[in-house]
TORPA-4810 file (N, C-alpha, C, O; in nm, 3 decimals):
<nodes>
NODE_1_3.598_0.200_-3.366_3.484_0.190_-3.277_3.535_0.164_-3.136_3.633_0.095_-3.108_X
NODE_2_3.465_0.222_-3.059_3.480_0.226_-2.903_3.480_0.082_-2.831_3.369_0.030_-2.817_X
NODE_3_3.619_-0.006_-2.772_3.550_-0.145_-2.719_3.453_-0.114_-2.631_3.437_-0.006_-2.574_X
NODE_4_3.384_-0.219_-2.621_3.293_-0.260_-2.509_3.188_-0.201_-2.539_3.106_-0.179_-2.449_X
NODE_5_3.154_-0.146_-2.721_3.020_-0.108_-2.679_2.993_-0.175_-2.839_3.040_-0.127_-2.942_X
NODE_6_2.914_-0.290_-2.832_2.852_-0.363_-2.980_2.772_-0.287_-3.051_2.738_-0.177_-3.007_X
NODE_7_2.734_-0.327_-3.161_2.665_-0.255_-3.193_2.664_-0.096_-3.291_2.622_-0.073_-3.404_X
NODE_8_2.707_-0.039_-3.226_2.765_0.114_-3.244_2.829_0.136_-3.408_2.944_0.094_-3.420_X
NODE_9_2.759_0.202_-3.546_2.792_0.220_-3.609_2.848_0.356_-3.658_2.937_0.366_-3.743_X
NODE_10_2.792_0.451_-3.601_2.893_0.614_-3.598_2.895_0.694_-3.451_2.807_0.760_-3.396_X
NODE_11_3.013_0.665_-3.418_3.065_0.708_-3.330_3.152_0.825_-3.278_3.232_0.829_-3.185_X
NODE_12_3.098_0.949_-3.392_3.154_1.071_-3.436_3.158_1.180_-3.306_3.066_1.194_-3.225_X
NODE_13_3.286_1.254_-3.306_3.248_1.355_-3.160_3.165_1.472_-3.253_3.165_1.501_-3.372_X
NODE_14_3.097_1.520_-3.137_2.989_1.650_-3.165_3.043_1.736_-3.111_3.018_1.725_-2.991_X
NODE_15_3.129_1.850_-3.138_3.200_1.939_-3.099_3.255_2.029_-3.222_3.287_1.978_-3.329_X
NODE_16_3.263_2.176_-3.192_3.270_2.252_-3.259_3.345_2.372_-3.189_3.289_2.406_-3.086_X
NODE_17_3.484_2.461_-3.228_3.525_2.547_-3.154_3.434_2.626_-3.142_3.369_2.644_-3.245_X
NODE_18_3.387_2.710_-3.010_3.291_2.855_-3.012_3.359_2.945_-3.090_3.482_2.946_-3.100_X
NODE_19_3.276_3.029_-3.152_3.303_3.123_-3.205_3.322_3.284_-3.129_3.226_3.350_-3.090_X
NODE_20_3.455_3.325_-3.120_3.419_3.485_-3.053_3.301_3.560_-3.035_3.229_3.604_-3.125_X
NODE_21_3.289_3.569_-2.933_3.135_3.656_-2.945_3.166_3.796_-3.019_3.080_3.884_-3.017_X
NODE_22_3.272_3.814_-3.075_3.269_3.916_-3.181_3.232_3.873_-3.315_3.277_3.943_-3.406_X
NODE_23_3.167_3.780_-3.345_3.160_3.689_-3.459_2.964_3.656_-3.410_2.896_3.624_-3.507_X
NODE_24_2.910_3.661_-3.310_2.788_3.638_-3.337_2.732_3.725_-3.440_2.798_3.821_-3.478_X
NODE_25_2.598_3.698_-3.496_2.534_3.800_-3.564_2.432_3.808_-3.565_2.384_3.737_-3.478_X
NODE_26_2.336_3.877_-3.638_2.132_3.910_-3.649_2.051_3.824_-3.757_1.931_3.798_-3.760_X
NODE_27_2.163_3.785_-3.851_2.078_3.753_-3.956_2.154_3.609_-3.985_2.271_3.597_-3.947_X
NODE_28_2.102_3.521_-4.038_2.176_3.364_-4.056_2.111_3.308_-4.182_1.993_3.281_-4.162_X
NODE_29_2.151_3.284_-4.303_2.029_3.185_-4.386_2.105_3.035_-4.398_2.225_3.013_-4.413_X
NODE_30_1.986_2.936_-4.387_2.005_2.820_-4.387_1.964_2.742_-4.507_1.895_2.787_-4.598_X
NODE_31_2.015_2.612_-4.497_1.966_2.553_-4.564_2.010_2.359_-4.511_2.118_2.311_-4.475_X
NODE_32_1.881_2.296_-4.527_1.931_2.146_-4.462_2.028_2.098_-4.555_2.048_2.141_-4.669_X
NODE_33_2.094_1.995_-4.491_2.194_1.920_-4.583_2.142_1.869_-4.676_2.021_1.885_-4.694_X
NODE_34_2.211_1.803_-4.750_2.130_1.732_-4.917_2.140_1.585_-4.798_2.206_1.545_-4.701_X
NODE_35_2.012_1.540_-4.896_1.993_1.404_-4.852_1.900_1.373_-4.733_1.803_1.298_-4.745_X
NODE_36_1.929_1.425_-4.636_1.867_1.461_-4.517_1.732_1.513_-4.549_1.716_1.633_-4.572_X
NODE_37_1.603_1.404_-4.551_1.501_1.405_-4.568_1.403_1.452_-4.404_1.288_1.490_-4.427_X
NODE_38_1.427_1.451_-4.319_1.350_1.494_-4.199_1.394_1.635_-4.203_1.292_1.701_-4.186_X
NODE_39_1.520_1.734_-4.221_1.592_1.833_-4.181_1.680_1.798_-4.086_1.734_1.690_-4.060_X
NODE_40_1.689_1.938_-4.021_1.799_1.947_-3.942_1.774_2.029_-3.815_1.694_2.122_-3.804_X
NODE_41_1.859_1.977_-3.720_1.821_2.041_-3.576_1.933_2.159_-3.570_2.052_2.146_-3.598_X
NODE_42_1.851_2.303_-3.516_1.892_2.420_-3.539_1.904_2.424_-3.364_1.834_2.363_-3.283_X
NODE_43_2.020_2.522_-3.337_2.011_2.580_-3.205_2.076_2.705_-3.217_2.174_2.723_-3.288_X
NODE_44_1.998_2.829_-3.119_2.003_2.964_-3.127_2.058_2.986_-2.997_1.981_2.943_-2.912_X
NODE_45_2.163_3.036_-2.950_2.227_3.108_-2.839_2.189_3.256_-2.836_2.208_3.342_-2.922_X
NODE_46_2.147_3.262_-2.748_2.169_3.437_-2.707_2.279_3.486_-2.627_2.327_3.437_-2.525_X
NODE_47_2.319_3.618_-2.706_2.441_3.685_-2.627_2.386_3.738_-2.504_2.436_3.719_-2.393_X
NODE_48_2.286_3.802_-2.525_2.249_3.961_-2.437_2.094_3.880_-2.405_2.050_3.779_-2.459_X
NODE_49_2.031_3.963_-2.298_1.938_3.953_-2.212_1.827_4.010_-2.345_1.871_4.086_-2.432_X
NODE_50_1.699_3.969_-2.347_1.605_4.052_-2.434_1.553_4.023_-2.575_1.462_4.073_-2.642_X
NODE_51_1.673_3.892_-2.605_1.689_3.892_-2.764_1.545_3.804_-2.782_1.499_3.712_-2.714_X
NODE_52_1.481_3.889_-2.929_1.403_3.833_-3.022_1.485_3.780_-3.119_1.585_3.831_-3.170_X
NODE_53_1.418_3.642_-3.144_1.487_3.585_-3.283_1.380_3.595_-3.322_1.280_3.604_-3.251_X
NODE_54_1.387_3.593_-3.518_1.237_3.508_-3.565_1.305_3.411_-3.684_1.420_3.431_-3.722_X
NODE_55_1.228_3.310_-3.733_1.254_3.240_-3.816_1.171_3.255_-3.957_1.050_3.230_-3.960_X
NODE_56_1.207_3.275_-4.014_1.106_3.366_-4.148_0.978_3.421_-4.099_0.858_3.406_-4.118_X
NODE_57_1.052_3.486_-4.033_0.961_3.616_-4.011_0.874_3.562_-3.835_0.805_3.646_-3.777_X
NODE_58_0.882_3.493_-3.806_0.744_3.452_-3.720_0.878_3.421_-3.579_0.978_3.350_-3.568_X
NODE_59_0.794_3.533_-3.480_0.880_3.569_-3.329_0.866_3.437_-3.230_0.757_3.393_-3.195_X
NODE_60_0.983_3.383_-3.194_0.973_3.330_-3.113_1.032_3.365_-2.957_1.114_3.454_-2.936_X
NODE_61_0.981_3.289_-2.868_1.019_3.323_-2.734_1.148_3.425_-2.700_1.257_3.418_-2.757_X
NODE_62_1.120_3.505_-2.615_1.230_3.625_-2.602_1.359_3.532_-2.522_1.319_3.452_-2.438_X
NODE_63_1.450_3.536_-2.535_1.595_3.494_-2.490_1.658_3.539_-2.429_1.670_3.649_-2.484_X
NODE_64_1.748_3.542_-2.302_1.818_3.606_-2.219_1.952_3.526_-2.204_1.960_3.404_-2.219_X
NODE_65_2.057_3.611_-2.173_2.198_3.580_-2.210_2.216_3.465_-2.161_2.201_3.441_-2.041_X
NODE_66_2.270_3.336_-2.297_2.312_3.237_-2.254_2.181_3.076_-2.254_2.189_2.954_-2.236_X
NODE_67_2.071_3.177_-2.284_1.964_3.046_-2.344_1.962_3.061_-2.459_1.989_3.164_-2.520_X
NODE_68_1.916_2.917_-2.522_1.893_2.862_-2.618_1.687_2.838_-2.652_1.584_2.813_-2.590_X
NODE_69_1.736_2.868_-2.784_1.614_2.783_-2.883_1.610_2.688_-2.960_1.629_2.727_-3.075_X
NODE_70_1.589_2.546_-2.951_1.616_2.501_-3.070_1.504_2.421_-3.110_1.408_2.387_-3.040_X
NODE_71_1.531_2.392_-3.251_1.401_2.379_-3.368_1.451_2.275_-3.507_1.546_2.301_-3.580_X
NODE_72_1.408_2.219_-3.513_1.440_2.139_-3.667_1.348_2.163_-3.752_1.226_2.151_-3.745_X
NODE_73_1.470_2.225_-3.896_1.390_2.289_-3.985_1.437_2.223_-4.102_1.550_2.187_-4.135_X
NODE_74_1.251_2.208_-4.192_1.307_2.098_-4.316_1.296_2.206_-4.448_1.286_2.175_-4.567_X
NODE_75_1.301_2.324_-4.397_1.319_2.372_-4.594_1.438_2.543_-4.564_1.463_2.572_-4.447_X
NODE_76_1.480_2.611_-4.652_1.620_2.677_-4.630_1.514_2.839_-4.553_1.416_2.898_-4.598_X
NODE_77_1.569_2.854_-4.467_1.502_2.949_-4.397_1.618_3.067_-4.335_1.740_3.050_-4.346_X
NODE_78_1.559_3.184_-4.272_1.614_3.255_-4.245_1.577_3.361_-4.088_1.472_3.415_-4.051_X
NODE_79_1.702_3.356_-4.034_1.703_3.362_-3.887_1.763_3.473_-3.831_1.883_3.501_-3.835_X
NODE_80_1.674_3.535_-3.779_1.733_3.677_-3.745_1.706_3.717_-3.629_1.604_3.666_-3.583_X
NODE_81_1.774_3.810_-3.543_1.744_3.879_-3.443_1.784_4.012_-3.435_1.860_4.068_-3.515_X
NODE_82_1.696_4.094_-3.275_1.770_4.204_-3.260_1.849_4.236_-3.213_1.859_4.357_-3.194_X
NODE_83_1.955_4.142_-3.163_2.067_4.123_-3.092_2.152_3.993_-3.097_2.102_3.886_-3.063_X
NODE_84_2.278_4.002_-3.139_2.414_3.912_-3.153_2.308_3.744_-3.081_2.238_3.723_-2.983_X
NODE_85_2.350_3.674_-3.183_2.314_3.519_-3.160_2.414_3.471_-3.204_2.505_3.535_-3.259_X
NODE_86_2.409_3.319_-3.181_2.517_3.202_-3.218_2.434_3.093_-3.291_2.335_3.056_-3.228_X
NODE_87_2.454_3.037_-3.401_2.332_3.010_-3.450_2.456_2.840_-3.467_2.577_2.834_-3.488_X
NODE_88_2.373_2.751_-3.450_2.495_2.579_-3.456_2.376_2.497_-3.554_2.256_2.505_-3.526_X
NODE_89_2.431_2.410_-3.684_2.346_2.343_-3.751_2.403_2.196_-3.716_2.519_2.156_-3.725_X
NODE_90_2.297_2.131_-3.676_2.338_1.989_-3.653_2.273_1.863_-3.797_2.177_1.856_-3.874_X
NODE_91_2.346_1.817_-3.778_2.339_1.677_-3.883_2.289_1.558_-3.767_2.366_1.500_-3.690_X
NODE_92_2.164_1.539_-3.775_2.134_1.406_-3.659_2.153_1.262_-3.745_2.143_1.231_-3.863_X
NODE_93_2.180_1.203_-3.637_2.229_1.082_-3.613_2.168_0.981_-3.728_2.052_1.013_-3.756_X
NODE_94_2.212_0.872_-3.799_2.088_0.768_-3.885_1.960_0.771_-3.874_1.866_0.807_-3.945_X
NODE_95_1.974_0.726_-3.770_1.857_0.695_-3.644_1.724_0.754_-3.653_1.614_0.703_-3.633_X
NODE_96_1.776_0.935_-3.707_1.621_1.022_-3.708_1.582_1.002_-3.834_1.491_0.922_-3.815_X
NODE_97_1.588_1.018_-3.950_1.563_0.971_-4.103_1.612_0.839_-4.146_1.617_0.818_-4.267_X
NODE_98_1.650_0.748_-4.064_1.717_0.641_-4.162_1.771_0.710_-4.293_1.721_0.672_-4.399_X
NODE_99_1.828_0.767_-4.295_1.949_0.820_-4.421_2.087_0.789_-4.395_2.132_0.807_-4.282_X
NODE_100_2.145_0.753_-4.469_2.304_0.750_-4.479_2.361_0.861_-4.412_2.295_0.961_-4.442_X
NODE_101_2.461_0.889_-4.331_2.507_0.996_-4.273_2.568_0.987_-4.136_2.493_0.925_-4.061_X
NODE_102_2.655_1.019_-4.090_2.723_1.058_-3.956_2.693_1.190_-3.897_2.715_1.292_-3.963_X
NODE_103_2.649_1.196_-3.789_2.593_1.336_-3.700_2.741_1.407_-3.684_2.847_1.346_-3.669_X
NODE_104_2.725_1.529_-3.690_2.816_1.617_-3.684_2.735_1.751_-3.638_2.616_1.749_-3.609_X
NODE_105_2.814_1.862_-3.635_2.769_2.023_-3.570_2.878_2.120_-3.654_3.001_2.127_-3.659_X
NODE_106_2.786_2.177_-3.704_2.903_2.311_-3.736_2.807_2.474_-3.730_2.696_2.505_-3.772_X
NODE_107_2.892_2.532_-3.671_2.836_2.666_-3.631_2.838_2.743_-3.751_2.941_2.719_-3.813_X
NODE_108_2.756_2.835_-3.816_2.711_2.929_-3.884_2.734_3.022_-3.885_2.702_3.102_-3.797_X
NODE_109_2.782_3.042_-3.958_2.851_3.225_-4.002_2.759_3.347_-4.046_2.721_3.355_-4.163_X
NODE_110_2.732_3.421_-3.970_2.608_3.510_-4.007_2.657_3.559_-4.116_2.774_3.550_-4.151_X
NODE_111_2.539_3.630_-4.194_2.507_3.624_-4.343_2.591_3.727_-4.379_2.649_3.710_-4.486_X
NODE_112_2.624_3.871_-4.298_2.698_3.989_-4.343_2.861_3.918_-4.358_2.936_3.989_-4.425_X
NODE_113_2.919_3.802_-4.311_3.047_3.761_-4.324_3.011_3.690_-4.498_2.913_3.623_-4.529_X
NODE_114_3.135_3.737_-4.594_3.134_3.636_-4.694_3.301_3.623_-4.715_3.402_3.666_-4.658_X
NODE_115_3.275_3.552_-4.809_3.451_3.514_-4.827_3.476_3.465_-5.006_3.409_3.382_-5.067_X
NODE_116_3.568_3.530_-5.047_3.619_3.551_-5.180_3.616_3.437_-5.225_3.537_3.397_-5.311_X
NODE_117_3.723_3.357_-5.159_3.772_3.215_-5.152_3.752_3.143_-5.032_3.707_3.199_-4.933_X
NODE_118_3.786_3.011_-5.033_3.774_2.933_-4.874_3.895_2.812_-4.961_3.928_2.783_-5.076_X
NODE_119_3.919_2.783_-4.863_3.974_2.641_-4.874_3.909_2.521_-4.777_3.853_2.552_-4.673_X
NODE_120_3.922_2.372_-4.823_3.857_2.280_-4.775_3.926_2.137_-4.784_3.995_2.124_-4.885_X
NODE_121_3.922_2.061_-4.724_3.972_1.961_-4.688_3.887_1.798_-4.712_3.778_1.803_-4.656_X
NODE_122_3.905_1.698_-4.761_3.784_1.623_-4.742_3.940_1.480_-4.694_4.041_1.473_-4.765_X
NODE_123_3.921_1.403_-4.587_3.977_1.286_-4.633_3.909_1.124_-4.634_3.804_1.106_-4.573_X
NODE_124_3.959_1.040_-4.688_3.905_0.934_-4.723_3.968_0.807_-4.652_4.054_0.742_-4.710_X
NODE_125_3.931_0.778_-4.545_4.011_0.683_-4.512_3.912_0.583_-4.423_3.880_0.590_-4.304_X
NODE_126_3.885_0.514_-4.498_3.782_0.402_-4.459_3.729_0.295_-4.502_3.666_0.323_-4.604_X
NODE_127_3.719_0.147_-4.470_3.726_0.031_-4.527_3.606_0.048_-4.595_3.567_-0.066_-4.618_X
NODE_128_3.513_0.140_-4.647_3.370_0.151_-4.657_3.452_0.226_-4.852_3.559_0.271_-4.893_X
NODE_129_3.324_0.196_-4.904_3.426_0.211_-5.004_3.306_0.315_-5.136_3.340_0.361_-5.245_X
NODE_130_3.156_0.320_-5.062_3.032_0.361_-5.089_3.017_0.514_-5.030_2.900_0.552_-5.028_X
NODE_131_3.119_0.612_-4.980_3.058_0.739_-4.922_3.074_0.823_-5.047_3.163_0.823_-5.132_X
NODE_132_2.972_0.890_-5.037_2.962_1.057_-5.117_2.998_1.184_-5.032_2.945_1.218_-4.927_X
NODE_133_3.089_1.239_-5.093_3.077_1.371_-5.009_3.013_1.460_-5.092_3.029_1.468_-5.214_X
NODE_134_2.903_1.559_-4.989_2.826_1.622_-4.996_2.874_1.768_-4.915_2.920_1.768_-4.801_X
NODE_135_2.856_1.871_-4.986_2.835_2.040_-4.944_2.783_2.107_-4.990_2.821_2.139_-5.102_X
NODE_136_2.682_2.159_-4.942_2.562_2.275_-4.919_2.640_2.429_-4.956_2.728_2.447_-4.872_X
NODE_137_2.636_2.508_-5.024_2.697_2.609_-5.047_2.546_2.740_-5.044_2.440_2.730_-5.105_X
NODE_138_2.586_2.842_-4.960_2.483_2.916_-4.986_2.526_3.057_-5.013_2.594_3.126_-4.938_X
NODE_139_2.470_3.097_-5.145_2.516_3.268_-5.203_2.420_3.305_-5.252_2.323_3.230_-5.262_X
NODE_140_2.418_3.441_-5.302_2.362_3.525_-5.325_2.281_3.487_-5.480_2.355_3.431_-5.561_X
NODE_141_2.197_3.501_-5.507_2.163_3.475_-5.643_2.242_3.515_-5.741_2.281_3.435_-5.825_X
NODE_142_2.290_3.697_-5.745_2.334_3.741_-5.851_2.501_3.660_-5.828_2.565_3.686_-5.930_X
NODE_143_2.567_3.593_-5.753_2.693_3.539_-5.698_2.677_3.408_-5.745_2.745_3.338_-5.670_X
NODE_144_2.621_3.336_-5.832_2.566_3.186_-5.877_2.692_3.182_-5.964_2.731_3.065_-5.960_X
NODE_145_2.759_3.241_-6.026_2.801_3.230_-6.195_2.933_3.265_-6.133_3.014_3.274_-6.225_X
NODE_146_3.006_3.295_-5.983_3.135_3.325_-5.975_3.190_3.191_-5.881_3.312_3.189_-5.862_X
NODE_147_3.105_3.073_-5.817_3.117_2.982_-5.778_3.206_2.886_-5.837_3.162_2.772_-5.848_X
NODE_148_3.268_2.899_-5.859_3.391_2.791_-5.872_3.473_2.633_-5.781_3.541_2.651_-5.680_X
NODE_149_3.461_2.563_-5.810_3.516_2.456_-5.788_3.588_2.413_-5.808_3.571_2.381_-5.926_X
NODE_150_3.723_2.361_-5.761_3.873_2.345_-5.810_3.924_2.247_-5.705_3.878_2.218_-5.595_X
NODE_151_4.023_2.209_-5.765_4.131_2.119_-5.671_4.259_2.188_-5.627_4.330_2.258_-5.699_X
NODE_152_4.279_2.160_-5.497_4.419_2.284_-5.466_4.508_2.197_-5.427_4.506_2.091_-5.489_X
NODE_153_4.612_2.213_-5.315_4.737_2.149_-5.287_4.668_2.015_-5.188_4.596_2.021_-5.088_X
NODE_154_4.710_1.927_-5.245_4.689_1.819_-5.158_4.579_1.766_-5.152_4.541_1.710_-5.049_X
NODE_155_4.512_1.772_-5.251_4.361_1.715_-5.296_4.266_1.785_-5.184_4.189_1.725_-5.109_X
NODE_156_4.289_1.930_-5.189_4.181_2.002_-5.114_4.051_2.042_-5.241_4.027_1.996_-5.352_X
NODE_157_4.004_2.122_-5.176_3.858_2.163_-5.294_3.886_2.348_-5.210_3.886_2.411_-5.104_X
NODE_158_3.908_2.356_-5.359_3.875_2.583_-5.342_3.755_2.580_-5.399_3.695_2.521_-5.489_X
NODE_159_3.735_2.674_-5.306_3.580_2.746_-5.387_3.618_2.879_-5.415_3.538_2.955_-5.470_X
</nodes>
């Protein structure tokens, strides 16, 4: 914890590398974290001047290169436009649900990217001796039954 400031129980940075704008995309599906009873705060970047997003289905405000929309959404939805977006899912702070949890940001991989395998990392290092780790996995229906869970080098988790 940071001196000089009492009080203060997660003190996590909110930062996330940008993603190449060859990596934005049209379509995004979500889903809130487990646990996280209010949802989650969504933000939409636009690449290009013009862009419609909608959020299951229903148009919101037109976007021009370099504004944002953002929205907190409490059930798994789906986000699309007609032009390259950057779509960032945030984890808010205790504070908004009183739930267990540290705020964090991680940017979203539009839906046409998938991946065979991933590798993952979790570490544990904290006088707290009560955390769960929790991950949200989102696939395809007929893709339910190839989901795998494993332990790899160094107490990582493959999927």
């Amino acid at each position: 914890m940071p001196t000089g400031m009492p009080g203060l129980t997660a003190t996590d940075h909110l930062f996330e590398q940008m993603h190449p704008e060859n990596m934005f995309g049209n379509e995004f599906t979500t889903t809130p974290l487990m646990l996280r009873d209010s949802g989650d705060t969504f933000r939409i970047l636009a690449k290009e001047d013009s862009t419609i997003v909608q959020i299951n289905g229903i148009s919101l405000p037109s976007l021009n290169h370099n504004e944002h929309f953002e929205t907190i959404l409490t059930s798994a939805s789906i986000i699309s436009s007609n032009r390259p977006v950057c779509v960032a899912q945030y984890s808010n702070s205790l504070g908004f649900d009183y739930t267990t949890g540290d705020p964090f940001e991680m940017l979203l991989f539009p839906a046409s990217y998938s991946y065979k395998k991933t590798y993952f990392k979790t570490y544990y290092n904290s006088p707290v001796s009560n955390f769960d780790f929790l991950i949200n996995i989102i696939t395809k229906s007929s893709s339910i039954s190839t989901v795998f869970f494993g332990w790899g080098s160094n107490s990582g988790f493959c999927i």
